[in-house]
PyMOL Python script that loads the backbone (N, CA, C, O; Angstrom):
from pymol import cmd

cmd.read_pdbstr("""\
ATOM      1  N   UNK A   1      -2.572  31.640 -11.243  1.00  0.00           N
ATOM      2  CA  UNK A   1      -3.721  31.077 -10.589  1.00  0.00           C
ATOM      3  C   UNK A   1      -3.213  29.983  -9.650  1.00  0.00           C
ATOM      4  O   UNK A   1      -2.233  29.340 -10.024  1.00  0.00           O
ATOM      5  N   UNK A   2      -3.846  29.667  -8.318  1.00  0.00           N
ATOM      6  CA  UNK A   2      -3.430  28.821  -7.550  1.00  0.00           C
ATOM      7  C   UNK A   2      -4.861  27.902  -7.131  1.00  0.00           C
ATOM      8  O   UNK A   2      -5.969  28.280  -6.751  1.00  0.00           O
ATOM      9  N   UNK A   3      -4.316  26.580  -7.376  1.00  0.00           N
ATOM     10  CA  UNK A   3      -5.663  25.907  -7.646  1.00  0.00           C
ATOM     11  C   UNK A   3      -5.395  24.824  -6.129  1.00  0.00           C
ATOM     12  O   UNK A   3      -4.539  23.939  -6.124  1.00  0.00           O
ATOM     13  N   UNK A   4      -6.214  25.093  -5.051  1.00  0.00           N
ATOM     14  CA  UNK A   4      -6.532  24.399  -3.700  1.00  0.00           C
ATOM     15  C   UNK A   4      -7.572  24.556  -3.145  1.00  0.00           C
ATOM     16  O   UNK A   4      -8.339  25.367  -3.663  1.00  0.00           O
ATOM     17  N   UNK A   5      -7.945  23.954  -2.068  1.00  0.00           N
ATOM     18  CA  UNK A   5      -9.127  24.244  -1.144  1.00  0.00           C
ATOM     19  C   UNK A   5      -8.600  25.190  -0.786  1.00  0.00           C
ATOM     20  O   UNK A   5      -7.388  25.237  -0.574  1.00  0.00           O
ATOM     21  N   UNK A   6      -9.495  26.275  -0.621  1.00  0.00           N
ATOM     22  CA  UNK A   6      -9.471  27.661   0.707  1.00  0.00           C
ATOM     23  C   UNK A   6      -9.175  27.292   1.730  1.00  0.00           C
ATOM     24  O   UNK A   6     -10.056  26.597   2.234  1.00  0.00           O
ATOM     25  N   UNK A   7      -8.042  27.463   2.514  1.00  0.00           N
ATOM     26  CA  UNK A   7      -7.389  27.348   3.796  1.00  0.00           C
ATOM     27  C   UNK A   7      -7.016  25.998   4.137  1.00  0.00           C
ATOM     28  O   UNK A   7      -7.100  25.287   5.138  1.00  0.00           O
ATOM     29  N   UNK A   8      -6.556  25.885   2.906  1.00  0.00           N
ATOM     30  CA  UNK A   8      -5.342  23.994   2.538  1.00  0.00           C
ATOM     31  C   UNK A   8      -4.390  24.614   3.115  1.00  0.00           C
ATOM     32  O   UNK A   8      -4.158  25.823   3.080  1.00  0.00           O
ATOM     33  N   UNK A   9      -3.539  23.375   3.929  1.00  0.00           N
ATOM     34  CA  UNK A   9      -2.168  23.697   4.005  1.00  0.00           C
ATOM     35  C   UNK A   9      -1.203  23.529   2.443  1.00  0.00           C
ATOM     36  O   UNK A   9       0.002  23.774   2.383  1.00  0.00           O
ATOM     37  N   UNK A  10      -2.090  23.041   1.211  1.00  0.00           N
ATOM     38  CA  UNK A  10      -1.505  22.897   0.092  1.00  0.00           C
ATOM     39  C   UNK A  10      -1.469  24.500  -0.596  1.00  0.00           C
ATOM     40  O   UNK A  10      -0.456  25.054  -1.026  1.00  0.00           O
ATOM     41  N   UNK A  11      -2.884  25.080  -0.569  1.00  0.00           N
ATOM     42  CA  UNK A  11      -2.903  26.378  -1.036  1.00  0.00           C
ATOM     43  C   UNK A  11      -1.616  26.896  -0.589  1.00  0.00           C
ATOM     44  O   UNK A  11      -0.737  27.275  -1.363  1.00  0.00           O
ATOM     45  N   UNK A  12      -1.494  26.904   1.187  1.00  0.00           N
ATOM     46  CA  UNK A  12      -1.008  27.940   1.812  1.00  0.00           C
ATOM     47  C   UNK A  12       1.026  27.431   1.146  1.00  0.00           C
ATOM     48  O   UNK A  12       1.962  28.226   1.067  1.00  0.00           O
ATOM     49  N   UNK A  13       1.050  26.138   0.853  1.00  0.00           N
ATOM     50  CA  UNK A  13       2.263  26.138   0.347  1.00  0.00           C
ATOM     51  C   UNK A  13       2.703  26.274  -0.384  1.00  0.00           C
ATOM     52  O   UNK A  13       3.905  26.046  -0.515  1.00  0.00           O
ATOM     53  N   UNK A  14       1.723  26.859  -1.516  1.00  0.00           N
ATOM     54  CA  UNK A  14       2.170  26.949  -3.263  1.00  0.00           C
ATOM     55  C   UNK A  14       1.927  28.498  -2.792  1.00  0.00           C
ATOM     56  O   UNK A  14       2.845  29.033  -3.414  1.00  0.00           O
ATOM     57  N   UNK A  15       1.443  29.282  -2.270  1.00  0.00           N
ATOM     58  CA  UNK A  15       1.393  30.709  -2.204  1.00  0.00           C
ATOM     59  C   UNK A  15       3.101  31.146  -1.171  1.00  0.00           C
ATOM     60  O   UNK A  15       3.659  32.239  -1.076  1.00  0.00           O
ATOM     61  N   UNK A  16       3.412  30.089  -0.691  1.00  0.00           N
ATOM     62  CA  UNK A  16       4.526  30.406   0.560  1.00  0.00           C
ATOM     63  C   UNK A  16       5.714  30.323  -0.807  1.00  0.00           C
ATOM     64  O   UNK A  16       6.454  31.279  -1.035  1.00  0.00           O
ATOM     65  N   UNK A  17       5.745  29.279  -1.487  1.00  0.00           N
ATOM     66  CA  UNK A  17       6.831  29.312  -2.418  1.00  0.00           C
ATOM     67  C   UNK A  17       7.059  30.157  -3.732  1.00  0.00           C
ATOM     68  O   UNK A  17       8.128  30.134  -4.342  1.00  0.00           O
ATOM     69  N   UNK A  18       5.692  31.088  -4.213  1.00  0.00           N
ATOM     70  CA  UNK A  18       5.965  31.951  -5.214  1.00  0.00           C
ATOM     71  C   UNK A  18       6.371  32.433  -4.249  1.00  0.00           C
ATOM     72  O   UNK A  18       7.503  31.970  -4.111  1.00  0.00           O
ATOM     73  N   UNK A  19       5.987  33.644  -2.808  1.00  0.00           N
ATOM     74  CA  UNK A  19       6.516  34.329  -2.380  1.00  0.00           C
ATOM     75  C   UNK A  19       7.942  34.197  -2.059  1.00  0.00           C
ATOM     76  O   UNK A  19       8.597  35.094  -1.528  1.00  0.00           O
ATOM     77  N   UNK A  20       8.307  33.284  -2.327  1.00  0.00           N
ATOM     78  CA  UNK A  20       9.698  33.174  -1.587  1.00  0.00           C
ATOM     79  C   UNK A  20      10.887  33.392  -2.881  1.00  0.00           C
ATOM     80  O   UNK A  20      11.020  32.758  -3.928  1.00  0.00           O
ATOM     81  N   UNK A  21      11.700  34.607  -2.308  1.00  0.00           N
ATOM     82  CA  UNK A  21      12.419  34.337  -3.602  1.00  0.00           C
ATOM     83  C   UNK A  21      13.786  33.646  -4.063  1.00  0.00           C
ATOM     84  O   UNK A  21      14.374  33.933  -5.107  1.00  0.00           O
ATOM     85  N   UNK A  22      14.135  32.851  -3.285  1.00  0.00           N
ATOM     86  CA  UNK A  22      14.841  31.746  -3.145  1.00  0.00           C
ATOM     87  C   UNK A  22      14.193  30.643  -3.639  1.00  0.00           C
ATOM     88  O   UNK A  22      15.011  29.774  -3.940  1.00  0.00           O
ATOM     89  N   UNK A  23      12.980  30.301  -3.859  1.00  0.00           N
ATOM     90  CA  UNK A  23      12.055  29.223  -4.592  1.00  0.00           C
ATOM     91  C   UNK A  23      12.212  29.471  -5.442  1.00  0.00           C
ATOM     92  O   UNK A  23      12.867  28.653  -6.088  1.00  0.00           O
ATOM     93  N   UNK A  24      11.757  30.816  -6.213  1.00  0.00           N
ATOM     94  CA  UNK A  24      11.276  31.343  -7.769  1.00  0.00           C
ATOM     95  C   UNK A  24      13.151  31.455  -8.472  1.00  0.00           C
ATOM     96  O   UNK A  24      13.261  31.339  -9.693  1.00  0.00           O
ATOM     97  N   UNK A  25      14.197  31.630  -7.798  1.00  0.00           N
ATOM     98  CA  UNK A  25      15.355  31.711  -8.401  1.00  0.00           C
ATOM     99  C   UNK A  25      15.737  29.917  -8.562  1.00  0.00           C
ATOM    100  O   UNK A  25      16.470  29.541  -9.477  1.00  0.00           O
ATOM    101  N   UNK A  26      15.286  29.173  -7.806  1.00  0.00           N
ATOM    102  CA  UNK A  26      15.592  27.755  -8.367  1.00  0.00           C
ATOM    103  C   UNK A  26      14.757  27.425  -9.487  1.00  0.00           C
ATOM    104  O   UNK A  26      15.227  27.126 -10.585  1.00  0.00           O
ATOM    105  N   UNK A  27      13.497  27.473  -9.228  1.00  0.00           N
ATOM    106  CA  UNK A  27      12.374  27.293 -10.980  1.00  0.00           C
ATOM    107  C   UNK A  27      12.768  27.972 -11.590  1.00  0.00           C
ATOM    108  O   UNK A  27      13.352  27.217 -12.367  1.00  0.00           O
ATOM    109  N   UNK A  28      13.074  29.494 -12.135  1.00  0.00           N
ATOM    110  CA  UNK A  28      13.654  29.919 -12.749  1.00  0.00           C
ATOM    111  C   UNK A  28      14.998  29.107 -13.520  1.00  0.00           C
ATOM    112  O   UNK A  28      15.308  28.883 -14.689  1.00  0.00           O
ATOM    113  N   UNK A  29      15.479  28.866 -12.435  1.00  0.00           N
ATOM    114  CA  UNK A  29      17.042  27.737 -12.844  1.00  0.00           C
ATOM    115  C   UNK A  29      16.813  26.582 -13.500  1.00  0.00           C
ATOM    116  O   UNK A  29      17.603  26.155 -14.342  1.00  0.00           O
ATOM    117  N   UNK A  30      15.710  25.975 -13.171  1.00  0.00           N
ATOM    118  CA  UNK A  30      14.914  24.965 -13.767  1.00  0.00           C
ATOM    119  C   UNK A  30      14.311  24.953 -15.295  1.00  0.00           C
ATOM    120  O   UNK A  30      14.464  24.092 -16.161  1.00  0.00           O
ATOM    121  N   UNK A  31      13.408  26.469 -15.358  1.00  0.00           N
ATOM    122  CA  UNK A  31      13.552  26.597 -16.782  1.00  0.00           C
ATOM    123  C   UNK A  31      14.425  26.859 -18.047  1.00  0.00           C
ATOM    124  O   UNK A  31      14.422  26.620 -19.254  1.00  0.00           O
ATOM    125  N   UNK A  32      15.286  27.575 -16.955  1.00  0.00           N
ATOM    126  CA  UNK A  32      16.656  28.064 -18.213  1.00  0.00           C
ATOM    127  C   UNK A  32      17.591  26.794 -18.485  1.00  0.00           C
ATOM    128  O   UNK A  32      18.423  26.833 -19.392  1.00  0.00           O
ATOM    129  N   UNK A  33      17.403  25.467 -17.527  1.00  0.00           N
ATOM    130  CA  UNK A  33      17.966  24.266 -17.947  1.00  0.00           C
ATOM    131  C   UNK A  33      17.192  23.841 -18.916  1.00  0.00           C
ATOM    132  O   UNK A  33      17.811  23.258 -19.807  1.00  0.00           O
ATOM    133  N   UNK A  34      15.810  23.943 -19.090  1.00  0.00           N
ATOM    134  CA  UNK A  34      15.182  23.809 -20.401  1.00  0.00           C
ATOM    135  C   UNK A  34      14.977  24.614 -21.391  1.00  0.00           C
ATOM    136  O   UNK A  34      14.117  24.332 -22.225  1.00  0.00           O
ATOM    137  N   UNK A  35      15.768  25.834 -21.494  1.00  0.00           N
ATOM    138  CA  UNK A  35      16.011  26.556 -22.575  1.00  0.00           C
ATOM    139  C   UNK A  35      15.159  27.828 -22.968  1.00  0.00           C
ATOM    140  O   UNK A  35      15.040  28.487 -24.001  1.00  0.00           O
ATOM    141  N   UNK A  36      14.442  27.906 -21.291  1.00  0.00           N
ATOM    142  CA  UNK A  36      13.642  29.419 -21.652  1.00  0.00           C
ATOM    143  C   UNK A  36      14.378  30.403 -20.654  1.00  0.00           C
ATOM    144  O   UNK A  36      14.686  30.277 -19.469  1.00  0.00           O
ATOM    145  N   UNK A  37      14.532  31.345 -21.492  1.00  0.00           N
ATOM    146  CA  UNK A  37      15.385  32.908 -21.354  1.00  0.00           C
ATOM    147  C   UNK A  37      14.572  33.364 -19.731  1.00  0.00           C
ATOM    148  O   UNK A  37      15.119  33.752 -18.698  1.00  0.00           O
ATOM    149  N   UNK A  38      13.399  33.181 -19.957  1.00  0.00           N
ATOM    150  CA  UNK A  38      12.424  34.036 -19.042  1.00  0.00           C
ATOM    151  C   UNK A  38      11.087  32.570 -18.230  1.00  0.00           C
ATOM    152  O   UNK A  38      10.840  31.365 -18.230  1.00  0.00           O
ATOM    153  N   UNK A  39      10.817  33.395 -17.886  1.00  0.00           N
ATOM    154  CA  UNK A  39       9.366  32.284 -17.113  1.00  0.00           C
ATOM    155  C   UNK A  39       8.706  32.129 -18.432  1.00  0.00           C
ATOM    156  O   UNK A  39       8.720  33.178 -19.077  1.00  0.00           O
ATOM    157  N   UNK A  40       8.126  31.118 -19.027  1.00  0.00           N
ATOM    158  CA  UNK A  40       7.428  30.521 -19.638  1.00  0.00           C
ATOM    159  C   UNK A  40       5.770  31.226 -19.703  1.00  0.00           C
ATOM    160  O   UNK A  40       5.459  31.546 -18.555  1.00  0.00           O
ATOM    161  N   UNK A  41       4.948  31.463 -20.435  1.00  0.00           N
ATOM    162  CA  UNK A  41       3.968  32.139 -20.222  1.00  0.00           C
ATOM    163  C   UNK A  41       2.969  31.413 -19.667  1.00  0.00           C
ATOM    164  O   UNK A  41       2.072  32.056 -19.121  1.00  0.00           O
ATOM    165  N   UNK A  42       2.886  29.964 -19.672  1.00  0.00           N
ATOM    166  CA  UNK A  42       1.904  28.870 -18.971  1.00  0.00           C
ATOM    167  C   UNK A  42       2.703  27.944 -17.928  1.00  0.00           C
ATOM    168  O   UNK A  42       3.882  27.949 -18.280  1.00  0.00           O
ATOM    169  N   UNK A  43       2.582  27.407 -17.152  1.00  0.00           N
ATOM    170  CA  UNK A  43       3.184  26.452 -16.071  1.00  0.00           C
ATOM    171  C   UNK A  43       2.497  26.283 -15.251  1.00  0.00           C
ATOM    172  O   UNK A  43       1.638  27.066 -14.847  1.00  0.00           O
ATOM    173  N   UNK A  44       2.854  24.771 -14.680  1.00  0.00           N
ATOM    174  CA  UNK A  44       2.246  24.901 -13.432  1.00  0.00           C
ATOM    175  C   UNK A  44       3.204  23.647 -12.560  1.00  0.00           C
ATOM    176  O   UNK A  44       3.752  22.674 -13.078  1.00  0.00           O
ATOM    177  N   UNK A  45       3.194  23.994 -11.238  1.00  0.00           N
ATOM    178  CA  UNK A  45       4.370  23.581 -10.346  1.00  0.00           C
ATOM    179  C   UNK A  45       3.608  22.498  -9.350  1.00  0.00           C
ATOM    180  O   UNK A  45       2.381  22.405  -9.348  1.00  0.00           O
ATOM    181  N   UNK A  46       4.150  21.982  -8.810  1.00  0.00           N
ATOM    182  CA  UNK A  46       4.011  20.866  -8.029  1.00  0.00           C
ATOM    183  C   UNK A  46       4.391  21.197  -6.539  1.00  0.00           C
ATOM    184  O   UNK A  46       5.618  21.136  -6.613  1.00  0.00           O
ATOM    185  N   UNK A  47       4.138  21.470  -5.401  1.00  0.00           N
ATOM    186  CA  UNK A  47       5.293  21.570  -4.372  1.00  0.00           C
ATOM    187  C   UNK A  47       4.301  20.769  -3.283  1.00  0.00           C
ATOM    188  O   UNK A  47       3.071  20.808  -3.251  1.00  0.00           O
ATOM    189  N   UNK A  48       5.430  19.854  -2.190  1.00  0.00           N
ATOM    190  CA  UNK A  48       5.112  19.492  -1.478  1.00  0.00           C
ATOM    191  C   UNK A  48       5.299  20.074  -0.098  1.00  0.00           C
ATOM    192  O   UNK A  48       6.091  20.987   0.133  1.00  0.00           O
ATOM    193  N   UNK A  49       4.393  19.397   0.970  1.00  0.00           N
ATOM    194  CA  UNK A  49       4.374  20.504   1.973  1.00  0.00           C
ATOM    195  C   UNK A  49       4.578  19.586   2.935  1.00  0.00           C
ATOM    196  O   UNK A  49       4.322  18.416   2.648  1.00  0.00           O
ATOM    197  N   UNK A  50       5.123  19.934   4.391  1.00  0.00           N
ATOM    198  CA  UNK A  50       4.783  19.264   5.665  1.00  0.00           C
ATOM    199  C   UNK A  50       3.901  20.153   6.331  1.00  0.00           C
ATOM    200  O   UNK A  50       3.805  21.372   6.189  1.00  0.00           O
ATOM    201  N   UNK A  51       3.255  19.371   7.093  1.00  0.00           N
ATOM    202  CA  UNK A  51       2.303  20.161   8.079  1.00  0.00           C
ATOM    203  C   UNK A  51       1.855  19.761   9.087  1.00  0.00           C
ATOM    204  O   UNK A  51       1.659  18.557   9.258  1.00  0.00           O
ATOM    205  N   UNK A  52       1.555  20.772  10.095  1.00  0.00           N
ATOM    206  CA  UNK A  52       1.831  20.651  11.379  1.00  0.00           C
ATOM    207  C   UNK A  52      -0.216  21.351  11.904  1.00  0.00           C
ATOM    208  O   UNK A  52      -0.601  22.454  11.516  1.00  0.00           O
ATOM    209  N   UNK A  53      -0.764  20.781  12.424  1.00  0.00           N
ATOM    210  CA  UNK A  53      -1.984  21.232  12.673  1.00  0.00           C
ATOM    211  C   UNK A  53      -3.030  21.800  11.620  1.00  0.00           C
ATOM    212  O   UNK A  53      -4.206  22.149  11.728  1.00  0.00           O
ATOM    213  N   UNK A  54      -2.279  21.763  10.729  1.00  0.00           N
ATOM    214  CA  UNK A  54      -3.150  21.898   9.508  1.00  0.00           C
ATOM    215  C   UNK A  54      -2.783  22.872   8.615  1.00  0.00           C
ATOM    216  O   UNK A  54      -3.317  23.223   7.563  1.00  0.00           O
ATOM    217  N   UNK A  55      -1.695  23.303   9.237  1.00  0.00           N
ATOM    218  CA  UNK A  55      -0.492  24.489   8.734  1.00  0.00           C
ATOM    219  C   UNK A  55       0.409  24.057   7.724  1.00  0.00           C
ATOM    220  O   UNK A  55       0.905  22.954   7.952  1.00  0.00           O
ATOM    221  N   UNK A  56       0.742  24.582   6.732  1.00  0.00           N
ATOM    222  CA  UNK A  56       2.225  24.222   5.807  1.00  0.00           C
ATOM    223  C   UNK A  56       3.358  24.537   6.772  1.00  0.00           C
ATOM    224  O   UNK A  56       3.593  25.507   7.493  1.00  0.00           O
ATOM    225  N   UNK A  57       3.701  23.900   6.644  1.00  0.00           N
ATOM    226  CA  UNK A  57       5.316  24.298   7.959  1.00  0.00           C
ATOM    227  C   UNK A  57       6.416  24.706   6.764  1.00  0.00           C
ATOM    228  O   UNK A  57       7.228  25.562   7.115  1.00  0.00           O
ATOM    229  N   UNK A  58       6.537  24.230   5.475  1.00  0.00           N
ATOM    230  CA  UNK A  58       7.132  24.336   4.461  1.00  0.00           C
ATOM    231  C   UNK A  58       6.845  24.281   3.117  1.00  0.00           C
ATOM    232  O   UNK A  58       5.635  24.218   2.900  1.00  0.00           O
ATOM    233  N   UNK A  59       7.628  24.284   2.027  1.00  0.00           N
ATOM    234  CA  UNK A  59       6.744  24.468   0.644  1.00  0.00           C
ATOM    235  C   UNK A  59       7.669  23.871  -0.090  1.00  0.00           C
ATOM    236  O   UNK A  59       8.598  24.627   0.193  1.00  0.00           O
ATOM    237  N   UNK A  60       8.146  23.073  -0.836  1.00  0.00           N
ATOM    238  CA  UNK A  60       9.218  22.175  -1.399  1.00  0.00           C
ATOM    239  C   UNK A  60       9.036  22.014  -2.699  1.00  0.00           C
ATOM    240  O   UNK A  60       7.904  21.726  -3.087  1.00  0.00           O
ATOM    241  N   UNK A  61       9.957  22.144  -3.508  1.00  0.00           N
ATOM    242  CA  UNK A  61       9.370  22.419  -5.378  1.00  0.00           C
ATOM    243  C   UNK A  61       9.290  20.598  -5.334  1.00  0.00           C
ATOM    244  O   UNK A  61       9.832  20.109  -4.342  1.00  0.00           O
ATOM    245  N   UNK A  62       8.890  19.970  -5.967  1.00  0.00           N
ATOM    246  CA  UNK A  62       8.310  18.536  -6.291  1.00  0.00           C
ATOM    247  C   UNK A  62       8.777  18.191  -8.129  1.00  0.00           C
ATOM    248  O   UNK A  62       9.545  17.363  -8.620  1.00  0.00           O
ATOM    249  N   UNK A  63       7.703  19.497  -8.883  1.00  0.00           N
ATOM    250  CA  UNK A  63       8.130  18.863  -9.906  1.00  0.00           C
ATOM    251  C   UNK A  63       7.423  20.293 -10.957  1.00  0.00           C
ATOM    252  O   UNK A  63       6.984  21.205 -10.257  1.00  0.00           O
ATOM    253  N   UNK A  64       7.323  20.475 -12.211  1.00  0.00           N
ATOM    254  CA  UNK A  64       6.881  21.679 -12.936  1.00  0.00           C
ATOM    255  C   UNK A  64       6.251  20.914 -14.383  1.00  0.00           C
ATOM    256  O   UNK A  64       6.588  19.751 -14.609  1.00  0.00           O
ATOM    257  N   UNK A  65       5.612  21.415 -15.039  1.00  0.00           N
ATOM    258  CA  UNK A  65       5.525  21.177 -16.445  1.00  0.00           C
ATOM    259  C   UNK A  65       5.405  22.418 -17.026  1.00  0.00           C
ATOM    260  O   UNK A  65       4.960  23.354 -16.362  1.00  0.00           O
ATOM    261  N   UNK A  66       5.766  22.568 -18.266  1.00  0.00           N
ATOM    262  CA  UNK A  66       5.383  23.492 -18.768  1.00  0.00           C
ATOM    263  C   UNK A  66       4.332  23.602 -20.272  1.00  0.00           C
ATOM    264  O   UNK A  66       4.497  22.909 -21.276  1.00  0.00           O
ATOM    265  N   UNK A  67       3.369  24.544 -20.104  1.00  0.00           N
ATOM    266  CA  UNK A  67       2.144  24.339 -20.977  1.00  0.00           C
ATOM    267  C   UNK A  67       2.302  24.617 -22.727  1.00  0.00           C
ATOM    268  O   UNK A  67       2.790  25.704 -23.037  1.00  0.00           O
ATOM    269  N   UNK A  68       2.083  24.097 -23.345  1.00  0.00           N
ATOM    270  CA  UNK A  68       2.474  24.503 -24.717  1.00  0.00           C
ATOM    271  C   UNK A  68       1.237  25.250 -25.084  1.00  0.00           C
ATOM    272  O   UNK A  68       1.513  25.712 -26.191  1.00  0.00           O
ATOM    273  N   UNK A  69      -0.014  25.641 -24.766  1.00  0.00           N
ATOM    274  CA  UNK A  69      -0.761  26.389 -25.088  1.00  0.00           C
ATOM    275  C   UNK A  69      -1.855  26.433 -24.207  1.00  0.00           C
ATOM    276  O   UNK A  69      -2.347  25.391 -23.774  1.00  0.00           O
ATOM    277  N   UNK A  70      -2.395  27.841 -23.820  1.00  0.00           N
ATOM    278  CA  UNK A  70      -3.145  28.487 -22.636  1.00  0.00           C
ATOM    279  C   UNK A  70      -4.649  28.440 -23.047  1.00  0.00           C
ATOM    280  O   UNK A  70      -4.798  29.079 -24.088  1.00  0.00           O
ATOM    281  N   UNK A  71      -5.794  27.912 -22.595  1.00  0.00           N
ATOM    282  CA  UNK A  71      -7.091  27.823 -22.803  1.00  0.00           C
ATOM    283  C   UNK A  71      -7.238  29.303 -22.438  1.00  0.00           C
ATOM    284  O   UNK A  71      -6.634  30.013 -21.634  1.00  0.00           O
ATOM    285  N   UNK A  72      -8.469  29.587 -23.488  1.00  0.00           N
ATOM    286  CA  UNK A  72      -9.220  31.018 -23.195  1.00  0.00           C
ATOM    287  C   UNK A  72     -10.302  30.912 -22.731  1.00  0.00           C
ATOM    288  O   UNK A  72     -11.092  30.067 -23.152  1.00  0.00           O
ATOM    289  N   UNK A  73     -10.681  32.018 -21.435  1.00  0.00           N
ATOM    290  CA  UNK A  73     -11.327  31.687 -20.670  1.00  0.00           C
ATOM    291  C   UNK A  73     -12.789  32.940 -20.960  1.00  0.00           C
ATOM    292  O   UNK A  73     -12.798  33.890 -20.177  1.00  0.00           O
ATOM    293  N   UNK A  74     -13.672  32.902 -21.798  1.00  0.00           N
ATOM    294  CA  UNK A  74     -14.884  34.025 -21.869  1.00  0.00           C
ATOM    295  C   UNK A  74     -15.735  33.700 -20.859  1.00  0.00           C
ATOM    296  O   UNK A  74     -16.748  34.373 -20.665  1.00  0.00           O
TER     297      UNK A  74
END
""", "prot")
cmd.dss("prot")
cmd.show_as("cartoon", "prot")
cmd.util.cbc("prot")
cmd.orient("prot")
């Protein structure tokens, strides 16, 4: 889930950095320094952006936590 305003340059930079897979191989690197084999089943990432007219020009990892247990959503 990606949590922004519709047509944020924040949305558009947390969607630019899953896609990227040079991002997802550093978080990845990030978790296995904390001792998970695989992606974690809850997380959520931080990334900062520059922007240019209202555009993400870039997407920059910032910071991660990871969730110890997932709310259910009925």
């Amino acid at each position: 889930m990606f949590a922004g305003f519709s047509g944020s340059p924040g949305a558009q930079a947390a969607i630019d950095f899953f896609r990227s897979p040079s991002s997802l191989r550093e978080l990845q690197k990030r978790f296995r320094q904390q001792g998970y084999a695989k992606f974690p089943p809850a997380y959520q990432v931080i990334v900062r952006c520059g922007v240019d007219m209202e555009t993400a020009i870039n997407a920059v990892y910032e910071n991660h936590v990871v969730l110890d247990s997932v709310p259910v959503i009925e």
